[in-house]
N, C-alpha and C positions, 0 to 999 in steps of 0.2 A: 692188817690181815691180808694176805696175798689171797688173789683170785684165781679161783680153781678154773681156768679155761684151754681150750686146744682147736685148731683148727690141721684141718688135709686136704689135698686135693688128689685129683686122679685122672688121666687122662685115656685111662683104657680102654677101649673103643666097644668093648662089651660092659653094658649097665651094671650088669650083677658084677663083674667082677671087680670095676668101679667103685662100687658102693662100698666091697668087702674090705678095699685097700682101706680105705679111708676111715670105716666102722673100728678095725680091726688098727690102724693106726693111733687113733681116739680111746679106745678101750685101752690102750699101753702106756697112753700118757696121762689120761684122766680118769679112766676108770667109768663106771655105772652111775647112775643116779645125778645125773647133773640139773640144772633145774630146767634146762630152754638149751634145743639143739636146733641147728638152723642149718637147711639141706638145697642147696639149690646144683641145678643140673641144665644143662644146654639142651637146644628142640634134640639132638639127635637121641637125649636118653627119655622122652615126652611121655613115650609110650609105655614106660618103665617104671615110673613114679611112684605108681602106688608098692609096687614092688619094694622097691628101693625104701619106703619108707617105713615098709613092715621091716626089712632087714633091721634097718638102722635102729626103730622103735625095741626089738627083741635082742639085738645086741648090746647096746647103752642104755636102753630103760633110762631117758630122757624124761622129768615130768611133764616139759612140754613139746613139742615137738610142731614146728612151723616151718613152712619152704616155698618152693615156687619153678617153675620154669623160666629160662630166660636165653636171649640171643649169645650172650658170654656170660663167663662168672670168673672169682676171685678167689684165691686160695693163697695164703703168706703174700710172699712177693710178685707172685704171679697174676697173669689175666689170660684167660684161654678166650679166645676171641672166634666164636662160629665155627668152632670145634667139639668136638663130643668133649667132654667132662662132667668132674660132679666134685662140688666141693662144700661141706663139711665142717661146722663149729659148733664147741658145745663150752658151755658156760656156767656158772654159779652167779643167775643177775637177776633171781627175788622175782622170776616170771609167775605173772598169776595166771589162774585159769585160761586156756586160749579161749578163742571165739572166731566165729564167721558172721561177717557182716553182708548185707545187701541191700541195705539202705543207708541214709548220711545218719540212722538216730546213733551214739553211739551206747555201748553198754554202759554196765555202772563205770564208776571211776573208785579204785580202793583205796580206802586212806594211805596217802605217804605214796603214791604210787610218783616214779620218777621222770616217767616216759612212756606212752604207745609205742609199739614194735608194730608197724603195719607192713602187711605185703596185699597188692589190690593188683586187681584186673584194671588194664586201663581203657578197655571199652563197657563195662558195664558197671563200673562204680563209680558212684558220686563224692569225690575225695573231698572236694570243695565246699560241698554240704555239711560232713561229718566235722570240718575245721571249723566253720560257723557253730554251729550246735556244743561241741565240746569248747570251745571258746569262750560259751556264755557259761557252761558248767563249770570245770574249770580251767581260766584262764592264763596262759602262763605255761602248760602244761607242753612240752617237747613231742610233736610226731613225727617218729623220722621210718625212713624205710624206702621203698618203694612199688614201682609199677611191673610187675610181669611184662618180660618182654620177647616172650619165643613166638610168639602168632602173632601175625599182620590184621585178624578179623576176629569178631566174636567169637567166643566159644573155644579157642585155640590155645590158649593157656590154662595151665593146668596150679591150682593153690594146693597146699598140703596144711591140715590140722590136727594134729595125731595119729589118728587109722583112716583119715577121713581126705578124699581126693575130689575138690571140688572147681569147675570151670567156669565161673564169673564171681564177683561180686569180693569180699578181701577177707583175710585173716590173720589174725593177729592175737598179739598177747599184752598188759602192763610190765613195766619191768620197776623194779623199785618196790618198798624202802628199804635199805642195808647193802645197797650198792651205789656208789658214787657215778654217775652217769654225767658226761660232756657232750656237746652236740659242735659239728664243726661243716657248717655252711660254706664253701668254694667255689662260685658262678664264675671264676678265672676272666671276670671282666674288670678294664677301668672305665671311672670315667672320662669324656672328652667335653673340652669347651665349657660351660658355666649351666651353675642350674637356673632353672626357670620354673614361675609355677603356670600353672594351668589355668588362661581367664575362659577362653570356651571350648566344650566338650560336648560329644554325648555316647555314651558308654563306652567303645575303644577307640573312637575317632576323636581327635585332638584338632581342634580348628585354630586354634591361640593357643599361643607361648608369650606371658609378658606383654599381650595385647597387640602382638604382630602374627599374622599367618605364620603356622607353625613349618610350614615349607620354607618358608622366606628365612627363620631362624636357622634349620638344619642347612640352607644353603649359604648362610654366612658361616656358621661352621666350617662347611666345607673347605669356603676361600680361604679362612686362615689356619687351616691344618697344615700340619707337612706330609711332604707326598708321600712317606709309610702312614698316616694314620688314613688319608685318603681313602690309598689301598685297603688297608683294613675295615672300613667304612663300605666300599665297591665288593668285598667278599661276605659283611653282612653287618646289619645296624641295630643300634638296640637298644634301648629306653630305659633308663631307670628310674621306679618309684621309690623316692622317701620312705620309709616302713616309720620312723619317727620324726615328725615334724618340728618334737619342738627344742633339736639339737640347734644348736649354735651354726655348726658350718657343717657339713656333711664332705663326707669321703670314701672311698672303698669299703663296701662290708654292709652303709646304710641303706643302699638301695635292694630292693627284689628285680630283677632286670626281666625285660620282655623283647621278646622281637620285632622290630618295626618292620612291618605287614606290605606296606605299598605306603603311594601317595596320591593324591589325587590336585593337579598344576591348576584346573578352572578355582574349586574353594580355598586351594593354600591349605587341605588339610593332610593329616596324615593317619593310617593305621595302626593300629600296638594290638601285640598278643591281649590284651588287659583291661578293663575296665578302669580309664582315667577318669577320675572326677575335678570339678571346677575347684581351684585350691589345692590343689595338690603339688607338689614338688617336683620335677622330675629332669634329669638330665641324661643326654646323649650318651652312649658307651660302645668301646669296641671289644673284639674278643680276639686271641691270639695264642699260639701256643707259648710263646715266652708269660705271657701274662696268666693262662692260666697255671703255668710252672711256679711260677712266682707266687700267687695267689695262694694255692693249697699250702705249701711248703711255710707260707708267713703261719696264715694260720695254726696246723696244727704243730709250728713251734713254740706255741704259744703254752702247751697242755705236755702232761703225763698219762701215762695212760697203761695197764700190763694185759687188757684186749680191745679187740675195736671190729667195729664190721666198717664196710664204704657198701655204699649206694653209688655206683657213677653212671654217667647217661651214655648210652649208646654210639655219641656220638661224641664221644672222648678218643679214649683207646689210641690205637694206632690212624683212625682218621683224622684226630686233631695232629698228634703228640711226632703223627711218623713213624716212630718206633714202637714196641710192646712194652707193659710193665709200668708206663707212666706212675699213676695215679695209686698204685698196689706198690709199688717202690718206695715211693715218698711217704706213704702210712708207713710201712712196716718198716723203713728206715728211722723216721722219727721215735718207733719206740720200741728200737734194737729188737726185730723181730718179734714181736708181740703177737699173741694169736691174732688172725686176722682172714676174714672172709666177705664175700656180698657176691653182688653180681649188677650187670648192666643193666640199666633200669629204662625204660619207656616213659619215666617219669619219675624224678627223686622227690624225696619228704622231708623235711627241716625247717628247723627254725632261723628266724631273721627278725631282732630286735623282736624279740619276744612273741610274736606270730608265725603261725605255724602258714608253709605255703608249699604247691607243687609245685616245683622246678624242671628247668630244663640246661643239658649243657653242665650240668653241676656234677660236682661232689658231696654228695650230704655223708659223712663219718661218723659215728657213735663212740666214743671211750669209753672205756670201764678199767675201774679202779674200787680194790676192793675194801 
């Protein structure tokens, strides 16, 4: 069965007229009635939202309809980067009832459901929480999506959930059962040097690697890198955890990677984004634009796909990559322009060896195949 989906974008510097291209683009290739429309718009259209989302609700009679503010967004091929835009996707992906959340419990869970479609505020939602909680309910279960990213401070982004315009806390919808859903995790890092597990900690302070100060470890690293990995080490460093322990050998893909924070030379230890615990796995990684080029493009060669949303992090784009279009190219290249939309996230949502986690730096991707 082929999947009834379409995505637009629009760059018109006036909201409403924005919204109409794109409404009006949508309604000629897909028609009314879809089941889950997905509307996201740059700060310059902020003020416009609710607006924009009565259009769009009374044009396409979408049965659900979810969005959000954010610093850039995606549309096909493109990434409109800290420009006005509004871009635009509508699909047939089995969305069940939306909801707004503000706290970690999360709603029911429907039978057969394939995946949560979350979009959350990243100052006043507990993302972390709701991944605990639905992990005991059920586990295994795909959340991908992510963080609002047009406001620096509370209160400053703006969520959409059908007629409904609300500024903190997340919304969302299930998607599933009768649509084939992939999820495609990108942290565009490798690893360096050997893993080690973890003899002393205490919550993100790493004191022991393998029963040596963990300073003294990342400083033999260092001596025997070569001087491009160096460099990329001196522009930023970075940890990875094992997500499965009880692989064989670990490599690209196993870790959830974090930021190493500082160090501290009197104890030999060191800081991570992360809660390390004692036993755990983890090794050294850098990040680069070859490698995160490399990195997406492996994975979702991997998949078929006839739409897809991306989630990427704000700090991709044209600040990793240099040029525009990175990350929005390689999706919709992989699947000969396939509907395709998202936007820049202050914090992506995906899975990684079957847990679900907030990332950063990432690519989190969605497929759909009908």
């Amino acid at each position: 069965m082929t999947l009834r989906a379409a995505a637009a974008l629009s760059e018109h510097p006036l909201a409403s007229h924005a919204v109409g291209e794109v409404a009006g683009q949508l309604l000629e290739s897909v028609g009314r009635d879809t089941d889950l429309a997905l509307l996201f718009v740059t700060a310059a259209h902020a003020g416009a939202l609710e607006d924009a989302a009565g259009a769009v609700r009374e044009v396409l009679r979408p049965r659900v309809l979810l969005g959000c503010t954010a610093e850039s967004v995606v549309g096909g091929a493109r990434e409109v980067e800290a420009r006005p835009a509004v871009s635009l996707w509508a699909g047939d992906v089995r969305a069940g009832a939306p909801f707004v959340l503000t706290t970690g419990d999360p709603p029911d869970v429907p039978h057969g459901a394939g995946a949560l479609l979350l979009l959350a505020d990243p100052f006043s939602f507990p993302v972390d929480d709701l991944f605990a909680r639905l992990a005991e309910i059920r586990p295994g279960l795909p959340i991908v999506g992510g963080m609002a990213s047009a406001a620096h401070g509370p209160g400053g982004n703006r969520l959409v959930v059908d007629d409904a315009v609300v500024t903190e806390g997340a919304v969302g919808a299930f998607l599933g059962p009768g649509v084939e859903i992939a999820t495609v995790v990108s942290q565009g890092c490798r690893p360096v040097g050997r893993p080690f597990v973890v003899t002393k900690s205490e919550q993100n302070v790493v004191y022991e690697l393998a029963g040596q100060p963990a300073l003294e470890r990342l400083q033999e690293l260092v001596a025997l890198s070569s001087d491009d990995e160096r460099e990329l080490m001196a522009r930023g460093l970075h940890l990875g955890l094992v997500v499965d322990e009880h692989k064989a050998e670990f490599e690209r893909g196993d870790f959830v990677v974090r930021n190493v924070m500082g160090a501290d030379r009197q104890s030999g230890a060191i800081a991570v984004g992360a809660v390390c615990d004692v036993g755990a796995t983890v090794q050294f990684h850098v990040r680069d634009a070859a490698t995160a080029d490399e990195d997406l493009r492996a994975l979702v060669g991997g998949h078929d796909a006839e739409a897809a949303l991306l989630f990427t992090c704000n700090g991709r784009g044209t600040r990793l990559f240099g040029t525009p279009d990175h990350d929005a190219g390689v999706v919709s290249d992989a699947f000969d322009g396939a509907p395709l939309a998202g936007f820049f996230c202050a914090g992506e949502l995906g899975p990684i060896g079957g847990r679900n986690f907030l990332h950063g730096f990432t690519a989190s991707v969605v497929l759909f195949r009908g």
